[in-house]
MARDO-156103 format. One record per residue (C-alpha): residue number from 1; residue in one letter; x, y, z. Coordinates in pm, 1 decimal, padded with zeros to 6 digits. Layout:
<rs>
NUM A X Y Z
...
</rs>
This chain:
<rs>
1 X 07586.1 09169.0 11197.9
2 X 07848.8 09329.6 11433.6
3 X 08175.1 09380.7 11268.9
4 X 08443.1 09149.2 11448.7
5 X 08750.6 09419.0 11478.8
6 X 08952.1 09122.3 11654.2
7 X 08962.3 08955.2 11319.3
8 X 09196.0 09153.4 11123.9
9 X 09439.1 09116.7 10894.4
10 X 09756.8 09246.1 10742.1
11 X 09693.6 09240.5 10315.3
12 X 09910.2 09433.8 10172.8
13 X 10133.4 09756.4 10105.7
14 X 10057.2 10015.5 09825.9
15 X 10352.6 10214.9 09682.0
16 X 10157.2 10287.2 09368.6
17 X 09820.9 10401.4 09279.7
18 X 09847.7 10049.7 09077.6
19 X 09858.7 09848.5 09426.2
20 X 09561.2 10002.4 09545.0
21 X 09280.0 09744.1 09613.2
22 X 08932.2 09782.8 09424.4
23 X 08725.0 09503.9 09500.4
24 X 08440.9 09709.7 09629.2
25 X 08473.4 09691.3 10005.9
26 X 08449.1 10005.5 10215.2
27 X 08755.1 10171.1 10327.9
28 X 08818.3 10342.3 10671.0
29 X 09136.2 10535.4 10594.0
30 X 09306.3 10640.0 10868.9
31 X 09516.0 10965.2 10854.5
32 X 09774.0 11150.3 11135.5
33 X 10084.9 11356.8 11214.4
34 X 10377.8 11114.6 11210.2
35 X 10378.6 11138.0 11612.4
36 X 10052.8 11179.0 11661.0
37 X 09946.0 10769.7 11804.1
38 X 09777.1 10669.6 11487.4
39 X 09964.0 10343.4 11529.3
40 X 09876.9 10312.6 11872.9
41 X 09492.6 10369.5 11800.0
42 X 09487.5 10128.3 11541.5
43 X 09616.1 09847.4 11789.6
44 X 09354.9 09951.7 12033.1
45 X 09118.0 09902.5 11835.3
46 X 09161.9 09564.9 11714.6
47 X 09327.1 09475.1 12033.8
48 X 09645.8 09378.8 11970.1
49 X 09987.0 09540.5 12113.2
50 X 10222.2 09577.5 11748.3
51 X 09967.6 09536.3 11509.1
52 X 10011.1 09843.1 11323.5
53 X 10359.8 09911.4 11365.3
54 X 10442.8 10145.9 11610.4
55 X 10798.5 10331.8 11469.6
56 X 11032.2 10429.6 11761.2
57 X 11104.9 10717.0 11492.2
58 X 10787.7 10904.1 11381.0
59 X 10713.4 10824.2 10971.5
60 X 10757.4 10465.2 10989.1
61 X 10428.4 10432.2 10727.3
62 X 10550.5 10498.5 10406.5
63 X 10318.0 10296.1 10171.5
64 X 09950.2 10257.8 10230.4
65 X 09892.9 09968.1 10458.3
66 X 09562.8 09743.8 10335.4
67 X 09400.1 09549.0 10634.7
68 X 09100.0 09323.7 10636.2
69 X 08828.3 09343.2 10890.4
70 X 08584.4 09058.5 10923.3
71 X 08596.2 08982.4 10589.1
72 X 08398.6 09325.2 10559.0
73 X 08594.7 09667.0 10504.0
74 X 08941.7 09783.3 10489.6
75 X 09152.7 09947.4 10759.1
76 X 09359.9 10170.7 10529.0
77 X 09677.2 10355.3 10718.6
78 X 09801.8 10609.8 10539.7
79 X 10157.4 10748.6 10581.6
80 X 10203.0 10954.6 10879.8
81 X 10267.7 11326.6 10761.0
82 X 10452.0 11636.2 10911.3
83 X 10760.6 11511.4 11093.4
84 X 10898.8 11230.8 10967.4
85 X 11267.7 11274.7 10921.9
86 X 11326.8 11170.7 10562.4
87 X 11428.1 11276.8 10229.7
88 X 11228.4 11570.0 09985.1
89 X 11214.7 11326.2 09678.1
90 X 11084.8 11036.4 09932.2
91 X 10797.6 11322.1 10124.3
92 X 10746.2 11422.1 09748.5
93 X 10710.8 11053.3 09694.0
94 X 10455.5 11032.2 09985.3
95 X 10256.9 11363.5 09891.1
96 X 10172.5 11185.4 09524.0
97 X 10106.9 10858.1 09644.1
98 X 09851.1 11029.1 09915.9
99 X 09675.4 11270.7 09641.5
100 X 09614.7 10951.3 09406.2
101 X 09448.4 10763.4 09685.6
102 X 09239.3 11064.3 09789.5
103 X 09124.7 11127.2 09396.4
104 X 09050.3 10785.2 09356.1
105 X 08683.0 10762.6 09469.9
106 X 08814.7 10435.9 09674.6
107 X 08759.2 10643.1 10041.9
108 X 08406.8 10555.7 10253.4
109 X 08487.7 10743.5 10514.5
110 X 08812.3 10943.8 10679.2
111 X 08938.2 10842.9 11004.6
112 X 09167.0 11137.1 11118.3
113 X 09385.3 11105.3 11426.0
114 X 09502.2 11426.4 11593.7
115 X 09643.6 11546.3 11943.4
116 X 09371.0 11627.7 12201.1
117 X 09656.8 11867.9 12407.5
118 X 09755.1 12108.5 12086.9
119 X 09570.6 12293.8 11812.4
120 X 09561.6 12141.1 11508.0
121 X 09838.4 12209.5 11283.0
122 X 09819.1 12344.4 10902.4
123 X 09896.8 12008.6 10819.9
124 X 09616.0 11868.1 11014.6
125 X 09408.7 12139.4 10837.3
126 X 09527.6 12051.2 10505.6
127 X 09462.9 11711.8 10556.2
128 X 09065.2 11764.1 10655.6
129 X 09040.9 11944.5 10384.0
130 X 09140.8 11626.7 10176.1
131 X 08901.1 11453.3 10338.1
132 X 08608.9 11731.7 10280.9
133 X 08695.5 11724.5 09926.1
134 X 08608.9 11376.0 09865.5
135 X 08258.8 11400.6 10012.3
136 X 08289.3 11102.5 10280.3
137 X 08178.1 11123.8 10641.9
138 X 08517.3 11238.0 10866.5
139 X 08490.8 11092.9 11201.7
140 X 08791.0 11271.4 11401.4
141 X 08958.0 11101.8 11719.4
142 X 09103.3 11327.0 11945.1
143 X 09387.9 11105.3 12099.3
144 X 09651.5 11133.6 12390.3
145 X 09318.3 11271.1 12620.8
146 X 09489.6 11082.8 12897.5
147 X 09716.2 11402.8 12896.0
148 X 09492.2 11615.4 13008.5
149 X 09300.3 11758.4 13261.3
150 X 08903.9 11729.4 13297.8
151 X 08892.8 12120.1 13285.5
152 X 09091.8 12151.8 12977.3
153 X 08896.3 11859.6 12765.1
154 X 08584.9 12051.9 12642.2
155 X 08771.1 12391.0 12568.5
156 X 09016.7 12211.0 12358.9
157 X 08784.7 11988.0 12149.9
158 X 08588.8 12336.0 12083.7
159 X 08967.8 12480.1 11917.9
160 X 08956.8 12106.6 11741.5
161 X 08611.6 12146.9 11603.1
162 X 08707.4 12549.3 11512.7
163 X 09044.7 12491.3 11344.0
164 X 08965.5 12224.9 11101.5
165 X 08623.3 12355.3 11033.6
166 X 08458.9 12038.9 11122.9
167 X 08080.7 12015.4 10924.9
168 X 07730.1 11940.9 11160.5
169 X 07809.7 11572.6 10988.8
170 X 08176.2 11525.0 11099.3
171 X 08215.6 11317.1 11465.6
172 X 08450.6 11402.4 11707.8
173 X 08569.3 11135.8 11968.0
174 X 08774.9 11188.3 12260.8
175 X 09032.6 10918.2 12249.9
176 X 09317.3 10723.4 12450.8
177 X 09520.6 10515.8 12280.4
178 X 09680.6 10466.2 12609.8
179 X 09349.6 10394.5 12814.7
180 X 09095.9 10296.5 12605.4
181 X 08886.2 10587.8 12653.1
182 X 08646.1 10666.9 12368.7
183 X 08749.1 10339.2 12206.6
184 X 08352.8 10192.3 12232.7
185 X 08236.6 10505.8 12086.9
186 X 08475.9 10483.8 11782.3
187 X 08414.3 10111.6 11711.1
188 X 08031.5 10214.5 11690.6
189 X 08088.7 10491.0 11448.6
190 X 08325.2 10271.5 11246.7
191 X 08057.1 09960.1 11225.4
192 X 07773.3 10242.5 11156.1
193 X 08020.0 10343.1 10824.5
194 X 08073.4 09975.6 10714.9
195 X 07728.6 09869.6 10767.7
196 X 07621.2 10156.1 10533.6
</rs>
């Protein structure tokens, strides 16, 4: 049965490993750089302008934001990480919160959002590496592609692949948030994971 991503729903906020849901149903959890779209690529994909709140400052996430699709997975956002202009003891606060979800088993598969225009950071690295360490697939969405030109696509989505050490597994998708490019290919990949 294709996976309806128009019907999807809000459940609720984590701010302790103790809110985190375990009823069995896989989880897509999607990771980014505070100003990297992940926002915006969440509302493309389920078609809907402020679903996932986009923050006119970067770091708006700060708990881990549950949402239903179809009745069939979860749509995990995870805090943004990297910029967001807040406190140590609340980024501390974040870092703990993130490493209990990651050593919880609860992950299917990683969903990692980062700039097509700009090397990865060491955040970005440290981040797949999360991912790699809990054994689920990593799809990787390449967003903002919009931004650049045709000549410069390929070469940078070879520095993408190189930087975080993608595996033969891992996808990576061209994305815009902004244009919708990429967006059928994702929504395959993602119904692929939750049909699994």
């Amino acid at each position: 049965m294709p996976v309806n991503f128009n019907c999807t729903e809000f459940i609720r906020s984590a701010a302790a490993p103790k809110d985190f849901l375990r009823d069995g149903l896989p989880q897509l959890a999607f990771a980014g750089r505070s100003n990297v779209g992940k926002s915006s690529v969440i509302n493309r994909l389920v078609n809907r302008k402020n679903f996932a709140r986009v923050g006119a400052s970067p770091g708006k996430t700060s708990q881990i934001n549950y949402f239903l699709l179809d009745q069939k997975a979860y749509l995990v956002d995870l805090p943004g990480y990297g910029y967001a202009k807040v406190s140590k003891a609340e980024r501390d606060r974040w870092g703990r919160l993130m490493e209990a979800y990651f050593a919880s088993g609860l992950i299917s598969w990683g969903v990692m959002i980062v700039d097509a225009r700009h090397k990865p950071t060491a955040d970005d690295v440290t981040m797949a590496n999360w991912f790699f360490e809990t054994g689920c697939p990593l799809i990787v969405a390449a967003n903002k592609l919009d931004k650049l030109k045709k000549s410069q696509i390929e070469p940078n989505l070879q520095v993408i692949r190189d930087t975080l050490a993608l595996r033969g597994e891992d996808e990576l998708v061209p994305f815009s948030a902004e244009k919708g490019d990429g967006k059928d290919q994702l929504l395959k990949l993602l119904e692929t994971a939750i049909e699994q």
